[in-house]
C-alpha positions as CSV (number, residue, x, y, z in Angstrom):
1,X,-67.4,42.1,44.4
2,X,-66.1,43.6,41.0
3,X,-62.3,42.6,42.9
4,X,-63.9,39.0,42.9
5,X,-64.8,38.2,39.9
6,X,-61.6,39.9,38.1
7,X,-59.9,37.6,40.6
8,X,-61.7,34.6,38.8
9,X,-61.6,35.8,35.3
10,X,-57.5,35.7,35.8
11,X,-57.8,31.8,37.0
12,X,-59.6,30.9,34.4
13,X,-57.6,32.1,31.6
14,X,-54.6,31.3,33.6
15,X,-55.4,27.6,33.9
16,X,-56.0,26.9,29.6
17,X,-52.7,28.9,29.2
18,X,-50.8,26.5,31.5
19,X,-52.4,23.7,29.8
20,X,-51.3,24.6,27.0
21,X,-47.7,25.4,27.4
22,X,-47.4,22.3,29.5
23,X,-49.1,20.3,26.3
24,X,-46.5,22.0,24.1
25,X,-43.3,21.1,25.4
26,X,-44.2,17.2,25.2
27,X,-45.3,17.7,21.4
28,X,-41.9,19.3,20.7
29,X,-39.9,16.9,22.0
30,X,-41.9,13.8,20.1
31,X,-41.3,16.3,17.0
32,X,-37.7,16.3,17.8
33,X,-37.4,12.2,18.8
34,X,-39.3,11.6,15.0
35,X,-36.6,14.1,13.0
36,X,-33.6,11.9,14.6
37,X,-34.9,9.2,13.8
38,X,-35.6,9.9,10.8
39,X,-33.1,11.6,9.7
40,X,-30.2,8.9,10.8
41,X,-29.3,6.0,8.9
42,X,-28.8,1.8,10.1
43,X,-25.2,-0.1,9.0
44,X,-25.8,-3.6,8.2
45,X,-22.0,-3.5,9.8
46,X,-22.0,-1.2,13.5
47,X,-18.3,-0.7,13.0
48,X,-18.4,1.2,9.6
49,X,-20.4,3.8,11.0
50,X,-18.8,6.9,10.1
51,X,-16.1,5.2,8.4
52,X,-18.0,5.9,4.9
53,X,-15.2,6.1,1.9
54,X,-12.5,7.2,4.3
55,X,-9.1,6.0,3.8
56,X,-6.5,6.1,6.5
57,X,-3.2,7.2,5.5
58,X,-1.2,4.9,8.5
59,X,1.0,2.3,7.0
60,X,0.0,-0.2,9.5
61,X,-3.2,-0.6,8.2
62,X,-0.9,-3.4,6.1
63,X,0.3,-4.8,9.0
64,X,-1.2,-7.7,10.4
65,X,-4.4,-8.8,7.4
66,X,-5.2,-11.3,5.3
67,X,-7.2,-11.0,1.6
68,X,-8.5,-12.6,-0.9
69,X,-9.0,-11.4,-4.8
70,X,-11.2,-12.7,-7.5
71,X,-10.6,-11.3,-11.2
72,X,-10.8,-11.4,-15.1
73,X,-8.1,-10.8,-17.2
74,X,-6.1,-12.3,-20.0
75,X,-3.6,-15.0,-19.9
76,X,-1.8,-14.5,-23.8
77,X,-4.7,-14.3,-25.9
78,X,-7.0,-16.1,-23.9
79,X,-9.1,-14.8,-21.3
80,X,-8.4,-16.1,-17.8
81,X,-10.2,-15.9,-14.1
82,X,-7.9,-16.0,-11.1
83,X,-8.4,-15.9,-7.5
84,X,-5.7,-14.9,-4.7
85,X,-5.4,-14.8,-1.2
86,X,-3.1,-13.7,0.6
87,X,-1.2,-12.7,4.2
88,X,1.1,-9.9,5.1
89,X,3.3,-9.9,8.4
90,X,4.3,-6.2,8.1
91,X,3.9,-2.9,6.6
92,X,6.1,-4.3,3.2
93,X,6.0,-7.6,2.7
94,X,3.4,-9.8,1.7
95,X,2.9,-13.8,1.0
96,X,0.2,-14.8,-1.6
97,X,-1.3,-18.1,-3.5
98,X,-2.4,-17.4,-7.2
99,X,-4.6,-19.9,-9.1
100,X,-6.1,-18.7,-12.6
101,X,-8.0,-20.9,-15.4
102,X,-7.6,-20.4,-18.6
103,X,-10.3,-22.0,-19.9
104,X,-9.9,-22.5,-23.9
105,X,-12.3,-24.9,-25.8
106,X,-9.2,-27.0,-27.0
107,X,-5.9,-26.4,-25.3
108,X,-6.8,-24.9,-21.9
109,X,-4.2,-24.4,-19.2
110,X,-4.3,-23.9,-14.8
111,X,-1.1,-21.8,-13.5
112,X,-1.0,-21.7,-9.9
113,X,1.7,-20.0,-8.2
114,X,3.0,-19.0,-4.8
115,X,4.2,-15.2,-4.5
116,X,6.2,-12.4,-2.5
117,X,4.2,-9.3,-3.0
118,X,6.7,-5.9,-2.0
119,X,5.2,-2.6,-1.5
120,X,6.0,0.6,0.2
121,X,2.9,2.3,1.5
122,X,2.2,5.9,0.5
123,X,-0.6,8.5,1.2
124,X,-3.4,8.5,-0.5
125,X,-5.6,5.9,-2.6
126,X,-3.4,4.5,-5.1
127,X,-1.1,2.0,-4.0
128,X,2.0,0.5,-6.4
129,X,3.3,-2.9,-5.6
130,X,6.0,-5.5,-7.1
131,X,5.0,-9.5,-7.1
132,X,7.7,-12.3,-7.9
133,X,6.6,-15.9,-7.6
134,X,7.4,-19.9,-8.6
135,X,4.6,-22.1,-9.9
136,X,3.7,-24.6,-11.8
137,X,1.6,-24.4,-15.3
138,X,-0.4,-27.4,-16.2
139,X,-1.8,-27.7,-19.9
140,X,-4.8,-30.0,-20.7
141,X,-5.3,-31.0,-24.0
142,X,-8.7,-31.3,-23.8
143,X,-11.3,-33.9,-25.5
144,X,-9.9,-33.3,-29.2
145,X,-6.6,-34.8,-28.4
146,X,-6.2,-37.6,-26.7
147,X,-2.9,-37.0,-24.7
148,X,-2.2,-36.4,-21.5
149,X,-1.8,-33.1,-19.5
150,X,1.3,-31.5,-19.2
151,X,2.9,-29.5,-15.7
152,X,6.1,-27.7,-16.4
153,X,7.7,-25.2,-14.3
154,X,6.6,-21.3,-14.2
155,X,8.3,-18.2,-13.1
156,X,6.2,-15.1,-12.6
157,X,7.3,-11.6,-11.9
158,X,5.3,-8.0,-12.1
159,X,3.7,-5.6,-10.7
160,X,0.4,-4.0,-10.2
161,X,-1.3,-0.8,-8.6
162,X,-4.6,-1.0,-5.9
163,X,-7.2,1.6,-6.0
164,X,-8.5,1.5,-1.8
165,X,-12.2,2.4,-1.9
166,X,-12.2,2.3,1.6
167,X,-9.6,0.3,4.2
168,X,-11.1,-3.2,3.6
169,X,-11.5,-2.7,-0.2
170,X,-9.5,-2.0,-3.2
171,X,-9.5,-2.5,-7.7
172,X,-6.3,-4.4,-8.1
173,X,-5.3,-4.1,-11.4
174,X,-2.2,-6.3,-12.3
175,X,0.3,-7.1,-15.6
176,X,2.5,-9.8,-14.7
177,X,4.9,-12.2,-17.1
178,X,5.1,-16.2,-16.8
179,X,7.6,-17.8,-18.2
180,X,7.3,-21.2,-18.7
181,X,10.1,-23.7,-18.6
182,X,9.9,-26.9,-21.0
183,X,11.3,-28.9,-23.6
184,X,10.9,-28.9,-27.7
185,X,11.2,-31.6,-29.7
186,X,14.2,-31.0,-31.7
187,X,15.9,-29.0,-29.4
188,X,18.5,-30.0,-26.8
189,X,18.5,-28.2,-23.3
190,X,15.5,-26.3,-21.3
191,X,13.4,-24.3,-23.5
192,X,11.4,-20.9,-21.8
193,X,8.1,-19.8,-23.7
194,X,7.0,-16.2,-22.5
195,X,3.2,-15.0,-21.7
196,X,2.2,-12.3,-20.3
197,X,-0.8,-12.2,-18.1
198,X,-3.4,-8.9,-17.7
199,X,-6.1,-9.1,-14.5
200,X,-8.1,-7.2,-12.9
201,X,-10.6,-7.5,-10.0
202,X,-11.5,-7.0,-6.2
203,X,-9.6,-7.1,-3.6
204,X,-11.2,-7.8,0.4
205,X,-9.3,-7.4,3.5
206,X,-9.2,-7.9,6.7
207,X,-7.0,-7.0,9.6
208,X,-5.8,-9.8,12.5
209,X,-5.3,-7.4,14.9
């Protein structure tokens, strides 16, 4: 009899125990399923995920991709906004359209220009690059005058350096000179007036591969 009822005092705290070990292991796993979750993070863009500030160090990364680069600068003393884009076919060479205002209350000017950009990829960040181009300057003498505007031939060589943020996006900082070809009353033959040009801005990219 006393055999018995020990017998029934073990399945009875037998049963709560493996109810409870049973509820336990579900709990922890919801516990576990909640801390992923909250713990990982959602890209507005899938393909950046783990990508954060990286920046690859293989030159044909430049192979391949197309930009675009708004900016600010200065344009003599004026302040001018320019916008390029851009396409390069290899790891070296690039091919880029330049339009900047220059947007002056009386005498205000448009210079857009069609450029080779040359650069030879290195590790790291920084990135230094040469530009030459051919374009044409257009001056407008605005309501005060009453004249016409002018266009006269440009020639525009420099260089700049990039600052790559990540893969797809760089600060371009740039110093280029324009000189403008032209004639001056008084004087025979072509005449070349000198600016120099200061910008700096954003640049986006994107790979064709």
């Amino acid at each position: 009899m006393k055999a018995m009822m020990f017998a029934a005092a073990c399945l009875a705290l037998a049963g709560p125990r493996g109810a409870l070990a049973g509820d336990a292991e579900p709990r922890s796993a919801a516990a576990t399923t909640n801390a992923d979750s909250s713990a990982g993070l959602e890209y507005l863009v899938p393909s950046m995920e783990g990508a954060g500030y990286h920046v690859s160090n293989d030159p044909d990364r430049y192979r391949h991709r197309i930009w675009f680069s708004p900016g600010v600068g200065q344009l003599g003393d004026n302040t001018l906004f320019s916008f390029r884009a851009g396409f390069s076919p290899n790891t070296k060479l690039g091919y880029e359209m330049a339009l900047g205002h220059n947007p002056a209350e009386g005498l205000h000017a448009l210079l857009h220009t069609f450029n080779v950009v040359l650069r030879h990829p290195i590790p790291g960040r920084a990135q230094p690059y040469v530009t030459l181009g051919y374009g044409m300057l257009t001056a407008y003498p605005g309501q005060a005058l009453n004249a016409d505007p002018v266009t006269k031939n440009a020639l525009t060589y420099g260089g700049g350096l990039e600052l790559y943020l990540r893969d797809d996006i760089a600060l371009r900082g740039e110093m280029r000179g324009a000189t403008v070809l032209g004639q001056q009353q008084g004087v025979d033959g072509t005449v070349a007036y000198d600016y120099r040009e200061y910008t700096i801005g954003f640049a986006f990219y994107r790979g064709l591969k």
